[in-house]
C-alpha positions as a Python dict, from the first residue, in 0.01 Angstrom:
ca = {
    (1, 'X'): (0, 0, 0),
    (2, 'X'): (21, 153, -312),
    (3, 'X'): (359, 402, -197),
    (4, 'X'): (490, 20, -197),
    (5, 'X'): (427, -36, -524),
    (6, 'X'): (591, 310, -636),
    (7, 'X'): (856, 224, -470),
    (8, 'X'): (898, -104, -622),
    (9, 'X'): (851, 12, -974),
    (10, 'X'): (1157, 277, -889),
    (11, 'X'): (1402, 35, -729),
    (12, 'X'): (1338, -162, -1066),
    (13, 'X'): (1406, 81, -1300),
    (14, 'X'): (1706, 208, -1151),
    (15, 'X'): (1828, -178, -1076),
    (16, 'X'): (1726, -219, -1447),
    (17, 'X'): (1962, 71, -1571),
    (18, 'X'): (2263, -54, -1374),
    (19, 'X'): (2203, -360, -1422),
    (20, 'X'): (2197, -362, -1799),
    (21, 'X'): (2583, -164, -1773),
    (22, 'X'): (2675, -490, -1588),
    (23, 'X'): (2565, -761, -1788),
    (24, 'X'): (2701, -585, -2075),
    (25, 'X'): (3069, -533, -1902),
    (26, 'X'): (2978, -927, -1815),
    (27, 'X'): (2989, -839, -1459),
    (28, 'X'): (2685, -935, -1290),
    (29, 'X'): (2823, -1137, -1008),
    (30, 'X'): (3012, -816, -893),
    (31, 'X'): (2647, -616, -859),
    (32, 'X'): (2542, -941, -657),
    (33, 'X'): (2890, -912, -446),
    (34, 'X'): (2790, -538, -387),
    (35, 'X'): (2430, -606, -263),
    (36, 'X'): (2589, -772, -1),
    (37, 'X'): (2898, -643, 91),
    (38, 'X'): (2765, -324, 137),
    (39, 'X'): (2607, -430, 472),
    (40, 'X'): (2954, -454, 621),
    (41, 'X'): (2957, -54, 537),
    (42, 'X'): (2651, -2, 712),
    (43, 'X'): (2740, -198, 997),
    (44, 'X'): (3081, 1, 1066),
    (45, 'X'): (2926, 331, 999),
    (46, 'X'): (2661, 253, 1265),
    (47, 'X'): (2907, 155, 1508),
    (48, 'X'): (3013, 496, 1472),
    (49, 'X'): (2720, 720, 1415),
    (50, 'X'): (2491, 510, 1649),
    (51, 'X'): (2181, 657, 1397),
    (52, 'X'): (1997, 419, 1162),
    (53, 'X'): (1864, 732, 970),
    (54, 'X'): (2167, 864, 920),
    (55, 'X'): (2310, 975, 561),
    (56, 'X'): (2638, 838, 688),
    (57, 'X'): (2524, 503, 654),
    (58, 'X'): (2447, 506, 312),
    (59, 'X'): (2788, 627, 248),
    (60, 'X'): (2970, 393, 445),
    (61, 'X'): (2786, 117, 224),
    (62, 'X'): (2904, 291, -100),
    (63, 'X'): (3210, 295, 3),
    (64, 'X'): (3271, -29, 80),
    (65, 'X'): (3038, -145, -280),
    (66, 'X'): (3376, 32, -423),
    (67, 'X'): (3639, -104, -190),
    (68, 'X'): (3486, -476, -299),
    (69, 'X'): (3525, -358, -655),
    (70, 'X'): (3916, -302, -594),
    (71, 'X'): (3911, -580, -363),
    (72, 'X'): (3840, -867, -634),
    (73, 'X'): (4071, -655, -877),
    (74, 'X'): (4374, -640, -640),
    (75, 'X'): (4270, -1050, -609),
    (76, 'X'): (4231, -1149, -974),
    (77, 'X'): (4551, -925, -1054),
    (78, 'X'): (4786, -1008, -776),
    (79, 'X'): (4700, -1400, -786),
    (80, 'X'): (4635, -1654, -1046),
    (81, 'X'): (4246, -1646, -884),
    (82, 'X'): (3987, -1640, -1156),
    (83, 'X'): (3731, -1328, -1145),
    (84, 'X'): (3422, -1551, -1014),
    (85, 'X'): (3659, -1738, -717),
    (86, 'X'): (3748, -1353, -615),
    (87, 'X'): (3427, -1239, -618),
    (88, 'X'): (3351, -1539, -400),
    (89, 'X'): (3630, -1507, -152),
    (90, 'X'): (3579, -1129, -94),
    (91, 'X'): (3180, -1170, -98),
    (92, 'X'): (3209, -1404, 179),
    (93, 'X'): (3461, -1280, 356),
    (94, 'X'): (3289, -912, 381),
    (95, 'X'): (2910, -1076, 437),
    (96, 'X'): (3016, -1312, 672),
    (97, 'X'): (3194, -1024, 910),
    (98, 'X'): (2922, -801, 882),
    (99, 'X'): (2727, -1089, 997),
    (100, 'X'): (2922, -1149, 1242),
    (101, 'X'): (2933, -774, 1334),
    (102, 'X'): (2556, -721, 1407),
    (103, 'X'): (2547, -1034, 1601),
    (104, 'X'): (2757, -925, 1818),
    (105, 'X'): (2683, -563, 1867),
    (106, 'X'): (2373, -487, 1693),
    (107, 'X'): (2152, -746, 1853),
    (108, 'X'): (1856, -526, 1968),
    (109, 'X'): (1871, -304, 1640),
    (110, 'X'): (1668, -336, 1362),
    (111, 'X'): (1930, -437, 1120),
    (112, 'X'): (1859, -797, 1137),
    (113, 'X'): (1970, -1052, 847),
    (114, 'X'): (1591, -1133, 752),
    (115, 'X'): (1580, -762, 645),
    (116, 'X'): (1875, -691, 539),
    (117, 'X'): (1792, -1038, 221),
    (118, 'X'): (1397, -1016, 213),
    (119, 'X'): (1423, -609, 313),
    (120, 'X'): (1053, -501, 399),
    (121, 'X'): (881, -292, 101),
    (122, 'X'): (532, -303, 288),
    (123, 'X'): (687, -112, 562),
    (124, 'X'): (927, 121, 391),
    (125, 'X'): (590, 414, 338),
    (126, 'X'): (565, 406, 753),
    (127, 'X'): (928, 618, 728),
    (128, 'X'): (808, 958, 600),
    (129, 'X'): (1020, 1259, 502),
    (130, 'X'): (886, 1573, 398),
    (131, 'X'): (998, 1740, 106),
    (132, 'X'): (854, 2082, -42),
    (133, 'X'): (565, 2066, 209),
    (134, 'X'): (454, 1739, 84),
    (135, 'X'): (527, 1394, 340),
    (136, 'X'): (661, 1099, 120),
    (137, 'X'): (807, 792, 188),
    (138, 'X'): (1198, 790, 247),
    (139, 'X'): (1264, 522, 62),
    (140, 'X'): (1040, 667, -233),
    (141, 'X'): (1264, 957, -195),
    (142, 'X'): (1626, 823, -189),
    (143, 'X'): (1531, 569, -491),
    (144, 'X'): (1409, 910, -719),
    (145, 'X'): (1740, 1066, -612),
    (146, 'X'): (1947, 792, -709),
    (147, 'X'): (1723, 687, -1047),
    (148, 'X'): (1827, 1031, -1122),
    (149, 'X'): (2197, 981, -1068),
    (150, 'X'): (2205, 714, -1276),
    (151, 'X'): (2056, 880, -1544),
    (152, 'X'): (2239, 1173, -1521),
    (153, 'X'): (2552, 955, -1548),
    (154, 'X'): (2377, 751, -1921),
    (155, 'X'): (2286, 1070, -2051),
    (156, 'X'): (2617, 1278, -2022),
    (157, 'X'): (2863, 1002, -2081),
    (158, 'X'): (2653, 824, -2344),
    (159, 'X'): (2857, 754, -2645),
    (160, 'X'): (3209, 681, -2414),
    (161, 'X'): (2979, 479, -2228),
    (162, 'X'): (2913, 250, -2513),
    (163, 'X'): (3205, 227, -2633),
    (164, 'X'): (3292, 126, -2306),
    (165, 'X'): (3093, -127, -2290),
    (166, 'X'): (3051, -296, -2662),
    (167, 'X'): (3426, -185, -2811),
    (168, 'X'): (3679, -151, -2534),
    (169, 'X'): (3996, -121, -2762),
    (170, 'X'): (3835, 114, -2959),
    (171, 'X'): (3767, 287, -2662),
    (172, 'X'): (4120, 294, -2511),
    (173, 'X'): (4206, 388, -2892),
    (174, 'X'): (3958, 710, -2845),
    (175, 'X'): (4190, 799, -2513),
    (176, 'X'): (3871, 677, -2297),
    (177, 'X'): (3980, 643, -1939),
    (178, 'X'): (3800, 307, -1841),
    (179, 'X'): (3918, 301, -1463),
    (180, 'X'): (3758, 638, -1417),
    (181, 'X'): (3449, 500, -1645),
    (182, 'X'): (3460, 182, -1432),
    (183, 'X'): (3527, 366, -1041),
    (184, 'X'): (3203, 568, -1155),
    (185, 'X'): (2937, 249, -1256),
    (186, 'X'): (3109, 56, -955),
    (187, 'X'): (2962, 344, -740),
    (188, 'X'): (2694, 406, -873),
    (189, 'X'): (2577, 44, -864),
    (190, 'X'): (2702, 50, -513),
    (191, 'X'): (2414, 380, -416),
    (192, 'X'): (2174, 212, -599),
    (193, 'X'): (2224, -155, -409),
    (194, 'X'): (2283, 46, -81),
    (195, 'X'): (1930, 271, -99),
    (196, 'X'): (1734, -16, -237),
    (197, 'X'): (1836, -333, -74),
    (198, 'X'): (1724, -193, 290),
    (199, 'X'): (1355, -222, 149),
    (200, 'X'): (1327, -470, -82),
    (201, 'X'): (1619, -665, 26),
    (202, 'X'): (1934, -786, -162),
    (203, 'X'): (1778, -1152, -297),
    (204, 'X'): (1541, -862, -506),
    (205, 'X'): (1801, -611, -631),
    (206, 'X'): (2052, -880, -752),
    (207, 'X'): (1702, -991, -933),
    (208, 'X'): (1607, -683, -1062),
    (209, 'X'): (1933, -620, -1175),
    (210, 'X'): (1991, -930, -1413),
    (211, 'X'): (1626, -1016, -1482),
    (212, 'X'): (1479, -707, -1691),
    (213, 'X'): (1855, -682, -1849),
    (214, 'X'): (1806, -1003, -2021),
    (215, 'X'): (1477, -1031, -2092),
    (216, 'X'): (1552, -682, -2236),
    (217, 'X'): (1845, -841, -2456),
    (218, 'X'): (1594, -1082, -2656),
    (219, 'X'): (1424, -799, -2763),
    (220, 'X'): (1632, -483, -2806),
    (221, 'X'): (1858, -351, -3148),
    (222, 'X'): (1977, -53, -2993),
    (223, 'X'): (2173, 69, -2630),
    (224, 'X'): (1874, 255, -2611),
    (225, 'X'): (1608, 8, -2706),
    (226, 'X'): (1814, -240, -2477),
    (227, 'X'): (1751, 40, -2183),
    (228, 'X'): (1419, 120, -2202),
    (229, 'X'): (1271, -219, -2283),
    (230, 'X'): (1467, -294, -1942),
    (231, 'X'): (1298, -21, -1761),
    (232, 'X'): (1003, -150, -1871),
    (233, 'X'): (1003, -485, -1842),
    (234, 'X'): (1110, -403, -1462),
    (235, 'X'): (827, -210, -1403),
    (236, 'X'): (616, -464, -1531),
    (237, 'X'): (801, -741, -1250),
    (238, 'X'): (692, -489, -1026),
    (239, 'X'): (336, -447, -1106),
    (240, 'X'): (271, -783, -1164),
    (241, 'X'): (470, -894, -833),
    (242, 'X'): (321, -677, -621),
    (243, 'X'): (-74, -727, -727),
    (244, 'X'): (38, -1136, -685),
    (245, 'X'): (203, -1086, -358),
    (246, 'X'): (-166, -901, -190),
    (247, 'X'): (-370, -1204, -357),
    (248, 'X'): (-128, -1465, -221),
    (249, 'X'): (-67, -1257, 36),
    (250, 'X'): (332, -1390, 62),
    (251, 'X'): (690, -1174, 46),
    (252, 'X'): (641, -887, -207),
    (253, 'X'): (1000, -883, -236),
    (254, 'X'): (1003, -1254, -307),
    (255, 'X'): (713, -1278, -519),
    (256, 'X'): (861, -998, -762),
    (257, 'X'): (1192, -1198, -798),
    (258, 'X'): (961, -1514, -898),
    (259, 'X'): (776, -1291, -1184),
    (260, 'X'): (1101, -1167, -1263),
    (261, 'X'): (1160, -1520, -1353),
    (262, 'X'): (862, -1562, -1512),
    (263, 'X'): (848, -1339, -1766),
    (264, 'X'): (1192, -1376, -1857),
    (265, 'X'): (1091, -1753, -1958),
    (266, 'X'): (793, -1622, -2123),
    (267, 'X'): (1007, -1377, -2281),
    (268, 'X'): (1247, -1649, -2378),
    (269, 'X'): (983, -1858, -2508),
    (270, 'X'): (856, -1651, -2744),
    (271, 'X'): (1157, -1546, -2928),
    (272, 'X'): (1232, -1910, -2943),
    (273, 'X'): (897, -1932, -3119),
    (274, 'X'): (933, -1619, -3394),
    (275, 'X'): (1259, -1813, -3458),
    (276, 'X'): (1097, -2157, -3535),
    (277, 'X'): (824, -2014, -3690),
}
C-alpha cells in the first residue's frame, strides 16, 4: 500500500512541473487534450505489438500527445476556429475513436475505459520490474524516469525557458526558437500523461497538473518558488488523498483530485484573508 503512495507523490510532482509550464504558456486545456488523446496511441500501437508491457506503447501515446499538439495548431491556423473549439474538436474526435477502437477489438484486454479515467494506483505495485537487483513497482519506475526528464529539460534550458514562457517577444528578440521550445514541453507533457494516466487515470493527471500550479501561483515570487511550492503542494494532495482514500476506503485516484480541490480553496482562502487583513 504504501509503493501506492510513492507512486502517487511522483506522478504529482512530475504532473506539478509540467503542469506549471502549461498554465504559464495558458495552455492547460491542451495537457487535458493530451491525457486523453494519448489512448488512441496506445490503442494503435497494441493493435500492432499485441503486448500491453510493451515500451512501444508508451511511444505510440507520445506520439500521438504531439500529433494533437499540431493537430489543434494546423486547426486554429488554417480556420477561423478559436484555440479552446480546436482543442475540443480534435479531443473528441481522437478519444472517441480510440473508444471506439478498444470496443471493437480490445474487448477481452485490460485496457478498459474505467481504467484508462480512474487508472488503478492500488494495483500498479502488483507489476514489478527489477532494477539493480532490487524488485520495484513499474509504474514507480517509469514515473522516476520521466520526473527526471522533466527536470533535466528545467534545469538545462532554464533561463530560455522563462523567457519563453513570461516574455515571448523578448524571447524571439534573443533568437529563441519557440517551436523547438514548444515540440519539446508538448512531448514531454505527452510521456508524463502517457506513464502516469495508466495508474492513476487521466481525471487525476489533468488534476494534478492544474491544481498544485495554482495553488502554487498564490504563493510563489519566483519561477523557482512557483516550482517547488508546486511540487510540494502536489505531494501534499497526495499524502493527504491517499491516507483519506484507506479511511473512506473510496477511489484513491478520485479522492486525491477532491483534496486537490481542497486545498487549493484553502489556499485561496487564505491569501484572500492576508489581503483583507
Amino acid at each position: 500500500m504504501i509503493e501506492s503512495l510513492w507512486i502517487l507523490i511522483l506522478v504529482g510532482v512530475t504532473c506539478s512541473l509540467v503542469g506549471n509550464l502549461l498554465v504559464q504558456k495558458q495552455e492547460v486545456m491542451v495537457g487535458d487534450a493530451i491525457s486523453h488523446t494519448i489512448l488512441l496511441g496506445i490503442a494503435v500501437a497494441f493493435f500492432l505489438v499485441q503486448d500491453l508491457d510493451s515500451p512501444w506503447l508508451i511511444i505510440g501515446a507520445t506520439v500521438f500527445g504531439v500529433l494533437t499538439v499540431l493537430a489543434i495548431e494546423v486547426v486554429v491556423a488554417k480556420t477561423n476556429v478559436q484555440n479552446d473549439a480546436a482543442i475540443a474538436l480534435i479531443l473528441t474526435a481522437f478519444f472517441s475513436l480510440a473508444v471506439i477502437l478498444i470496443s471493437k477489438f480490445f474487448a477481452n484486454v485490460h485496457l478498459d475505459i474505467d481504467m484508462v479515467l480512474l487508472g488503478q494506483v492500488i494495483f500498479a505495485p502488483l507489476n514489478r520490474m527489477t532494477l539493480f537487483g532490487h524488485t520495484l513497482p513499474r509504474a514507480m519506475v517509469e514515473n522516476g524516469l520521466s520526473l527526471l526528464a522533466v527536470l533535466v529539460f528545467i534545469t538545462l534550458a532554464y533561463q530560455p525557458l522563462k523567457m519563453r514562457l513570461f516574455d515571448e517577444s523578448f524571447a524571439r528578440m534573443r533568437g529563441i526558437r519557440l517551436l523547438t521550445f514548444d515540440l519539446i514541453l508538448m512531448t514531454l507533457v505527452s510521456l508524463t500523461a502517457v506513464v502516469s494516466f495508466q495508474n492513476v487515470g487521466a481525471i487525476l493527471v489533468i488534476a494534478m497538473m492544474v491544481a498544485p500550479a495554482m495553488t502554487a501561483q498564490l504563493f510563489a515570487k519566483s519561477f523557482v518558488s512557483l516550482l517547488t511550492i508546486g511540487a510540494l503542494v502536489a505531494s501534499l494532495n497526495a499524502v493527504l488523498g491517499y491516507y483519506l482514500a484507506v479511511y473512506f476506503n473510496v477511489s484513491m485516484s478520485g479522492m486525491v483530485a477532491v483534496a486537490s480541490f481542497i486545498v487549493f480553496c484553502l489556499a485561496f482562502l487564505l491569501t484572500r484573508s492576508r489581503v483583507a487583513a
